[in-house]
N, C-alpha and C positions, 0 to 999 in steps of 0.2 A: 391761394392768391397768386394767380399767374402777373407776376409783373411785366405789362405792355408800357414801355417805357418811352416819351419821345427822346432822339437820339442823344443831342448833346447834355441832354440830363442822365440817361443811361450809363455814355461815358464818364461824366463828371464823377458819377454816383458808384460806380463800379465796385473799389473796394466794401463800402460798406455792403452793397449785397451780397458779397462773398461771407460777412460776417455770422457768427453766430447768433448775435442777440436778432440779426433778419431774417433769421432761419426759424427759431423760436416765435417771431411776429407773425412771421407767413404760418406756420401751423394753426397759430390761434385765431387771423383773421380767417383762415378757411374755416375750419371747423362752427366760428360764430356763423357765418354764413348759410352754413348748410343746417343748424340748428335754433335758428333764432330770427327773426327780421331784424334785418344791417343798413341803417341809411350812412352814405347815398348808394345807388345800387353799384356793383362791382364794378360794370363798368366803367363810372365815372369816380371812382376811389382816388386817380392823377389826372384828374381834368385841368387842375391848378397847371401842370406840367405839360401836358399836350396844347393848351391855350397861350404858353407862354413859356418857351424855349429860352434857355438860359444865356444866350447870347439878346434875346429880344428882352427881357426885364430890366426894367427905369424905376417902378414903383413896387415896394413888399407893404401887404397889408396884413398884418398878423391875425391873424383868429384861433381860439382856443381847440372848441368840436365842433363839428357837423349837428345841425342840426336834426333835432330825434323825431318832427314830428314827420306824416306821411305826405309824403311829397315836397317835401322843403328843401333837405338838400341834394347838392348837383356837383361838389364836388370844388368847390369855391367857397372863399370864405365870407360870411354874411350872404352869399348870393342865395338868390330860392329862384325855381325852375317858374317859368312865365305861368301867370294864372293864378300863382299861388300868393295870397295875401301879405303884405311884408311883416316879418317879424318886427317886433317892437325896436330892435335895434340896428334894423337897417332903416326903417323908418327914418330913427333919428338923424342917422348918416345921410340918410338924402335930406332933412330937412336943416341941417347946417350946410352942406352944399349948395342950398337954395338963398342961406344968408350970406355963405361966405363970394358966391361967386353970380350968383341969380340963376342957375338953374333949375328949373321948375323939376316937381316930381314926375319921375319917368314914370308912362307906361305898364311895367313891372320892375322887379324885382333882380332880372338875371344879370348879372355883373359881367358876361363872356363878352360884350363889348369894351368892359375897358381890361378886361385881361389880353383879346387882339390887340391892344395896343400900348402892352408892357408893364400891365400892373399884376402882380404875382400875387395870386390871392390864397395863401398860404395856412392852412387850420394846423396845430400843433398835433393833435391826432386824427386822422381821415378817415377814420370809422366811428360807430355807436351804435347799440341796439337802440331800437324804437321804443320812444316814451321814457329813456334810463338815461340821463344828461350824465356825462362824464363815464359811462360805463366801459371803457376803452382804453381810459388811460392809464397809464405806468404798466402798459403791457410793449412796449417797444417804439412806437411809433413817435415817442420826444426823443432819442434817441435818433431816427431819421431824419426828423426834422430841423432838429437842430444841426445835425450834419447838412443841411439843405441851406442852412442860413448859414453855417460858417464856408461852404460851398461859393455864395454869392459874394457874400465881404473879402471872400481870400482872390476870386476868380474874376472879378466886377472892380470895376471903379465908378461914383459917382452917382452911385444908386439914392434913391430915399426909402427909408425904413418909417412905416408909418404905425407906431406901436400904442395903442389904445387899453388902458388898464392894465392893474398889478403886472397880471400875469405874464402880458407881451413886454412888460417894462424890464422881467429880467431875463428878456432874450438881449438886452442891449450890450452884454456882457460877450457877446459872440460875434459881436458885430465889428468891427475899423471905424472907428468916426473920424478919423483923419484921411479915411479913402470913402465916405459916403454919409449923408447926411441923414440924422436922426429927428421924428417929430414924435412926442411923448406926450400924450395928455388923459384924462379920465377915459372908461369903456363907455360907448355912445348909451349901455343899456338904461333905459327908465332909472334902474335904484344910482345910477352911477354921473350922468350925465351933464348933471348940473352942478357938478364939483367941479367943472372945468372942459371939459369936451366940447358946450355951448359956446360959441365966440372963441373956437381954438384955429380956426383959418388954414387946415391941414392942406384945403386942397387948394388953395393960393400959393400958400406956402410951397406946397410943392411941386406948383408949374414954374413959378418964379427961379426954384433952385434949377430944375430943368435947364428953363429959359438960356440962364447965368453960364450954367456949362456946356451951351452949343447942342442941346437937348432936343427936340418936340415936345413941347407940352403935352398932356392929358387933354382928351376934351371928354370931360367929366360927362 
């Protein structure tokens, strides 16, 4: 895994990739790579990061993995590459967008317009073999990640953290909430949705906080 880094994330990010345990990550995503099919393809494994330069990030929207199936992901989190049908839990994100704020469902699926405009779309592990959901993780890559989230809350002021289910619930623990605003509610997916995700108003919520602090809103 040749890491092509955009700049101020490279710098920010430095000591860790001197680290051991990215030494150990790098051997095993190459190796997956060259023996297995890896979505998303290699070159867009820090698409989250070349879309959205760590002085440009207002909005982090957590996701767990990339999706496994073929041609889904692109290197963003929930985002699938144009053409490609929406998974069931982006779906649902655009169809509370469409309640909370009247935006109609887009066209597709790729999310790289609102990452040009500071939404950091952030998956906890940025690999996976095809067809094998979670096959990636506890091989290093929370370990980066979470250096990427404590990265923004230490480096950032004002940001919104937008954390959907359990899992992104105890990224909150890395975060400052006295220096950036947290929104927490169920994962958008079908089994999970309806416990509270429905009528949670994230993306109001969080052009409002914007707004509030001299910000540009999102335009969803």
């Amino acid at each position: 895994m040749d890491v092509v880094l955009e700049p101020s994330w490279k710098n920010a990010l430095a000591p860790f990739f001197q680290s051991e345990i990215f030494s150990e990550l790098t051997k095993f995503v190459r190796k997956e790579y060259q023996t297995h099919q890896i979505f998303p393809p290699g070159k867009q494994i820090f698409s989250a990061f070349w879309h959205c330069p760590l002085p440009s990030v207002k909005v982090v929207i957590l996701g767990q993995d990339p999706y496994h199936g073929e041609g889904q992901a692109n290197g963003l989190s929930f985002s699938v590459a144009p053409g490609i049908p929406f998974p069931p839990s982006l779906l649902n994100i655009f169809k509370e967008l469409k309640t909370d704020l009247g935006v109609p469902l887009p066209p597709d699926g790729d999310l790289t317009r609102w990452a040009a405009q500071g939404v950091f779309l952030l998956n906890a592990t940025l690999t996976v073999r095809a067809n094998e959901a979670g096959s990636h993780q506890n091989q290093g890559w929370e370990h980066f990640t979470d250096e990427v989230i404590q990265t923004l809350s230490r480096e950032r002021e004002k940001l919104v953290f937008v954390l959907w289910g359990a899992f992104a619930h105890k990224k909150e623990a890395l975060i400052d909430s006295n220096k950036h605003f947290i929104l927490k509610a169920p994962h958008p997916s079908p089994l999970a949705a309806h416990r509270g995700f429905w009528g949670c108003k994230h993306f109001s919520q969080a052009n409002d906080y914007l707004a509030s602090t001299g910000q540009t809103p999102i335009s969803w």
